[in-house]
C-alpha positions as CSV (number, residue, x, y, z in Angstrom):
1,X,212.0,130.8,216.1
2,X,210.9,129.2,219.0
3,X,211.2,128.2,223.0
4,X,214.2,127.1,223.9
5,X,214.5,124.2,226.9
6,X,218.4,125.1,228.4
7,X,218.7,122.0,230.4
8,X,217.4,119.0,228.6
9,X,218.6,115.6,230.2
10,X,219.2,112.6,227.7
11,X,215.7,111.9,226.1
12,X,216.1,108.5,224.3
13,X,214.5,105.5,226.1
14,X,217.4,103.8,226.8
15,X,218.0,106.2,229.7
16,X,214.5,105.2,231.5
17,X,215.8,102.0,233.6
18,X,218.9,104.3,234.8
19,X,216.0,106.3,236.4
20,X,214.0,104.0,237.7
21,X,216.4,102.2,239.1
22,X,217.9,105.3,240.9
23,X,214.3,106.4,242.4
24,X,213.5,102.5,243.6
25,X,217.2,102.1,245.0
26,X,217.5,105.6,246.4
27,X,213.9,106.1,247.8
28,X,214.1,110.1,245.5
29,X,210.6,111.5,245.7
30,X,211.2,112.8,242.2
31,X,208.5,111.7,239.4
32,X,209.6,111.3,235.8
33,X,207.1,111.6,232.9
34,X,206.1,108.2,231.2
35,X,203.2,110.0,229.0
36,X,203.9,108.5,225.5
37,X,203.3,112.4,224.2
38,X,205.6,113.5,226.8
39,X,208.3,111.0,227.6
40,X,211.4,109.3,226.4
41,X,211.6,109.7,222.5
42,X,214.1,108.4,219.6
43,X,215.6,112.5,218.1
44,X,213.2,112.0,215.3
45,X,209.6,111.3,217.6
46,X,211.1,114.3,220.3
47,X,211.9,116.5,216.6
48,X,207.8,116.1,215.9
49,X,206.9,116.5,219.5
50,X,209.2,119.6,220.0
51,X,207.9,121.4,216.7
52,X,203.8,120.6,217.7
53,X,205.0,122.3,221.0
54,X,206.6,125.4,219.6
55,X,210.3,124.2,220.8
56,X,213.0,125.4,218.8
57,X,216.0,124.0,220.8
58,X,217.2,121.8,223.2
59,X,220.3,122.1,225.2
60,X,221.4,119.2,226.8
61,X,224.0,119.0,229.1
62,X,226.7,116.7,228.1
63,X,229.4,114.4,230.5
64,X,231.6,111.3,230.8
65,X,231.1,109.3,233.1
66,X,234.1,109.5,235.7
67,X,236.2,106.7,236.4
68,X,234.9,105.1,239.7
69,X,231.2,107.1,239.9
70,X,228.6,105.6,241.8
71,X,226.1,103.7,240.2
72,X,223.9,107.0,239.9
73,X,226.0,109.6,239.5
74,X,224.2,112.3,237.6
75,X,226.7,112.3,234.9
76,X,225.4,108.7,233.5
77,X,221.8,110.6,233.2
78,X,223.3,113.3,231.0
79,X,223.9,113.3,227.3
80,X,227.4,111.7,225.7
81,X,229.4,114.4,224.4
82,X,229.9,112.6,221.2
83,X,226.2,111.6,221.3
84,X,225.3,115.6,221.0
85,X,227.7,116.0,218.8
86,X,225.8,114.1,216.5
87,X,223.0,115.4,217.3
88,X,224.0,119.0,216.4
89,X,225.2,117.9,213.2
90,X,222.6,115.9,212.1
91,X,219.9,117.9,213.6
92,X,221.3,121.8,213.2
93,X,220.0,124.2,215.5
94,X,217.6,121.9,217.3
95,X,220.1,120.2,219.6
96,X,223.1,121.7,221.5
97,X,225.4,120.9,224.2
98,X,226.9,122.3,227.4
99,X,230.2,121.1,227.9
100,X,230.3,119.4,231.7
101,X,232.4,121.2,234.4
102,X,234.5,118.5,236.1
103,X,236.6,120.4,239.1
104,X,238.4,117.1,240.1
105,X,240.5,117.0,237.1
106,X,242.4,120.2,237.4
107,X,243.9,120.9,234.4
108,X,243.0,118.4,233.1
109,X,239.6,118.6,233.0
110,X,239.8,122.4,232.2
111,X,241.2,121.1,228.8
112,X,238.7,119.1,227.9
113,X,235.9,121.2,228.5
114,X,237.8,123.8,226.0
115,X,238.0,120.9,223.8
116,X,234.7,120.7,223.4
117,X,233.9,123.9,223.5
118,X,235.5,124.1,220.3
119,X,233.6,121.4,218.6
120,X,230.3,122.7,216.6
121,X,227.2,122.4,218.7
122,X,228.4,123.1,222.3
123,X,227.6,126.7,223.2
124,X,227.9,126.8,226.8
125,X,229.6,124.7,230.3
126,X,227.3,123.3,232.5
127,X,227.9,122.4,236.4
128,X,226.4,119.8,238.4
129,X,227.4,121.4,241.4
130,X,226.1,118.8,244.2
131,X,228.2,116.0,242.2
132,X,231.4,117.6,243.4
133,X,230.3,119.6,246.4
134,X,232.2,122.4,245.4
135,X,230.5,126.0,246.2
136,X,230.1,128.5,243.3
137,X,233.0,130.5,244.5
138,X,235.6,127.4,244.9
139,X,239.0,127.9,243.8
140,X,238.7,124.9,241.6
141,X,236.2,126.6,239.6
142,X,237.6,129.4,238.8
143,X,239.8,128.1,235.4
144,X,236.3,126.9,234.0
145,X,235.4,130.7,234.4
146,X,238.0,131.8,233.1
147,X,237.2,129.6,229.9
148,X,233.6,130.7,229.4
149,X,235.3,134.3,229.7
150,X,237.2,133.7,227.2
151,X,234.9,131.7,224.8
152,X,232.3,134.2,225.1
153,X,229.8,131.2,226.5
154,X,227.2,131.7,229.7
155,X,227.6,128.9,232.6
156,X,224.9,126.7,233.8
157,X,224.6,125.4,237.3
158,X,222.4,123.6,239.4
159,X,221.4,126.1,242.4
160,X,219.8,125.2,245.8
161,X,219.0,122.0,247.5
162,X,219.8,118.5,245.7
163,X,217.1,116.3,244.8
164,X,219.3,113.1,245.9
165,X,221.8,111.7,248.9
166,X,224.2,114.6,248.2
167,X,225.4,117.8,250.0
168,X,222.9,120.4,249.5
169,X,225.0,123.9,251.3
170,X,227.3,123.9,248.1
171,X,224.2,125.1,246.0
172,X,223.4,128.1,247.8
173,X,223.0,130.8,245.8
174,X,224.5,133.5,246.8
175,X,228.1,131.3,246.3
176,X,227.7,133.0,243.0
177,X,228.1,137.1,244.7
178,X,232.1,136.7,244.3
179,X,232.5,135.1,240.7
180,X,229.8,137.2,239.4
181,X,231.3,140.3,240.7
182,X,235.2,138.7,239.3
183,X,234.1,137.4,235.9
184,X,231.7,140.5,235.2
185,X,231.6,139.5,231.4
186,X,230.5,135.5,231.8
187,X,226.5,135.2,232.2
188,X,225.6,133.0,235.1
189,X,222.5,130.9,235.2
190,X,221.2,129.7,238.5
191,X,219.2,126.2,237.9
192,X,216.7,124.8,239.6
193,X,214.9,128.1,240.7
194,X,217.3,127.8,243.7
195,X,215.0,125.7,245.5
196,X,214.4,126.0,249.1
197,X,216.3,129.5,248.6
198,X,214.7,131.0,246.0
199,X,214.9,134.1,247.4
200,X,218.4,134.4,247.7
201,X,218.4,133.3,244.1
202,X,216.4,136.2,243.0
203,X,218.5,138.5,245.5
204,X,221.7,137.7,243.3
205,X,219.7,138.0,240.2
206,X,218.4,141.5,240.9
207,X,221.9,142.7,242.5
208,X,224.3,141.2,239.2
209,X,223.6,142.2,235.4
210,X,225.3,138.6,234.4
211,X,223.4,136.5,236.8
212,X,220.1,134.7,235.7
213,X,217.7,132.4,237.3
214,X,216.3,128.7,235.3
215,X,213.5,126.6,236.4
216,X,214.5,123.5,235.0
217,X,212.9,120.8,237.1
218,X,210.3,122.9,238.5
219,X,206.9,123.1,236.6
220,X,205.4,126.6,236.6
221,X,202.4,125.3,239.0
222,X,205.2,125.1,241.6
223,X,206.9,128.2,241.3
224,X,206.4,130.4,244.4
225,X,204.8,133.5,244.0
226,X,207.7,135.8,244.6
227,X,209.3,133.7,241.5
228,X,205.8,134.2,239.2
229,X,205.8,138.1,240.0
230,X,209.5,138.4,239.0
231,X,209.0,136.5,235.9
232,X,206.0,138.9,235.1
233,X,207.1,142.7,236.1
234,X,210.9,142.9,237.1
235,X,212.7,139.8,236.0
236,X,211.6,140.3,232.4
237,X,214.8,138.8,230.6
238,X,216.1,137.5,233.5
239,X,214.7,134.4,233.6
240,X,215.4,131.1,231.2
241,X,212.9,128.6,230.9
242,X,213.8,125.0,231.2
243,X,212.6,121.4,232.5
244,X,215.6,119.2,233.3
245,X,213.7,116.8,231.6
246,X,212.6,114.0,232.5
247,X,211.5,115.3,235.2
248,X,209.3,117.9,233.6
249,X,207.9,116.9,230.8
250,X,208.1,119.4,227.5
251,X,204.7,119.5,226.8
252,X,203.2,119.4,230.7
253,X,205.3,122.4,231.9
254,X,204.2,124.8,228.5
255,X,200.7,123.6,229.6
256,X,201.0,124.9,233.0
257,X,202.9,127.9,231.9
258,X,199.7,128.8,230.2
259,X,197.9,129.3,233.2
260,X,200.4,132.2,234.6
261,X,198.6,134.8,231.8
262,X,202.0,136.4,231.1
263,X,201.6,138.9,228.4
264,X,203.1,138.7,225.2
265,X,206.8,140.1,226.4
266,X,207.2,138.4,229.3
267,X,206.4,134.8,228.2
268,X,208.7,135.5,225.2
269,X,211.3,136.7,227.1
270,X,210.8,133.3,229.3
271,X,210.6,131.3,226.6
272,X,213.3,132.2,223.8
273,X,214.8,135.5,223.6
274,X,216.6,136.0,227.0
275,X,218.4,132.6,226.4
276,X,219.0,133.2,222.4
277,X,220.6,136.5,224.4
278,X,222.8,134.6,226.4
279,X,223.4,131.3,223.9
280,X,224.8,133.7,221.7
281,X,226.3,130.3,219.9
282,X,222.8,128.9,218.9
């Protein structure tokens, strides 16, 4: 039993051009870890790396590519679904997927998302809200909740500002007051800490027993303080740990984490347990 990383971007080096192309071409202030010991990694090299680090799983948030996407839509930096599939059968229990929301399809894309729901490995949906600038209580959304409602899986989605040239007012987090109140048996996890309103993140966390705040792509050195304190007294279990790598690296972020001196509880609760509470598929 170990940590668990909920929102792991594809890790094999065939994804680093696809990044640096995006930050050179798009100007994005965000850094991406090139550290041999912490970058891009063939499943075996990451396998070794994650078990030196005390890393049980990672869940990596899987999509096709939609026909016509621009050239960096976030969906090409996320894992194939048949690629975790593999994964998850070759590797069991240290790779899973989250099955990508896609709104535009309808129905459509409603099915497929049960589709692979229903494949071994997947154990959650995951939304990359700013890709389809869709608010957390959008009507189109609401058959994906209905889904995880009825698969008995949590949904992840990116909350707060985005990091590129999208819409940033359809991650505010307190979209998530009217489907958390609605769906009162699906487990919400605001991503992303929420960033700039991480606050009102931690407003919605503290008001709804199914909502939950993740800090993938935010190393604990830049967590504010409010978010620290929470993590530590209150927000025990409420909290998932993650790094949306690449941007944070596995092994840089449980570095940092050390310096926080959580006791024994709360960095567990961080770390594993809360999300082996909510991945109830792992």
């Amino acid at each position: 039993m170990g940590a668990i990383d909920y929102w792991c971007n594809a890790f094999t080096p065939d994804s680093l051009p696809l990044w640096d192309a995006a930050i050179a071409d798009q100007g994005l202030s965000i850094k991406i870890q090139r550290d041999g010991d912490d970058g891009f990694a063939e499943p075996d090299a990451m396998l070794r790396r994650m078990d030196a680090a005390g890393i049980d799983t990672l869940v990596l948030p899987a999509a096709e590519v939609p026909e016509g996407a621009e050239a960096f839509a976030y969906e090409r930096y996320a894992t194939r679904p048949e690629v975790v599939a593999k994964l998850a059968t070759t590797y069991p229990g240290r790779f899973a997927g989250l099955a990508g929301i896609d709104p535009s399809q309808g129905q459509a894309g409603v099915s497929r998302a049960a589709e692979l729901l229903a494949q071994p490995g997947f154990v959650g949906l995951q939304l990359h809200t700013h890709s389809w600038d869709r608010a957390f209580d959008h009507r189109d959304l609401y058959p994906f909740y209905t889904l995880a409602a009825d698969c008995g899986v949590p949904v992840v989605m990116q909350a707060g500002a985005s990091g590129g040239p999208l819409p940033s007012e359809c991650g505010r987090p307190t979209g998530i007051d009217r489907p958390a109140i609605y769906f009162s048996g699906v487990s919400f996890v605001l991503s992303h800490t929420g960033w700039p309103w991480t606050d009102e993140a931690l407003a919605m966390v503290q008001k709804h027993p199914n909502v939950f705040l993740g800090t993938a792509a935010w190393p604990p050195h830049h967590w504010p303080d409010a978010l620290r304190a929470f993590i530590a007294h209150r927000g025990v279990g409420k909290v998932l740990f993650g790094t949306s790598f690449p941007v944070v690296g596995h092994r840089h972020a449980l570095a940092r984490l050390d310096d926080l001196n959580l006791d024994p509880e709360a960095r567990r609760a961080l770390l594993e347990t809360t999300a082996r509470r909510l991945f109830t598929r792992l």
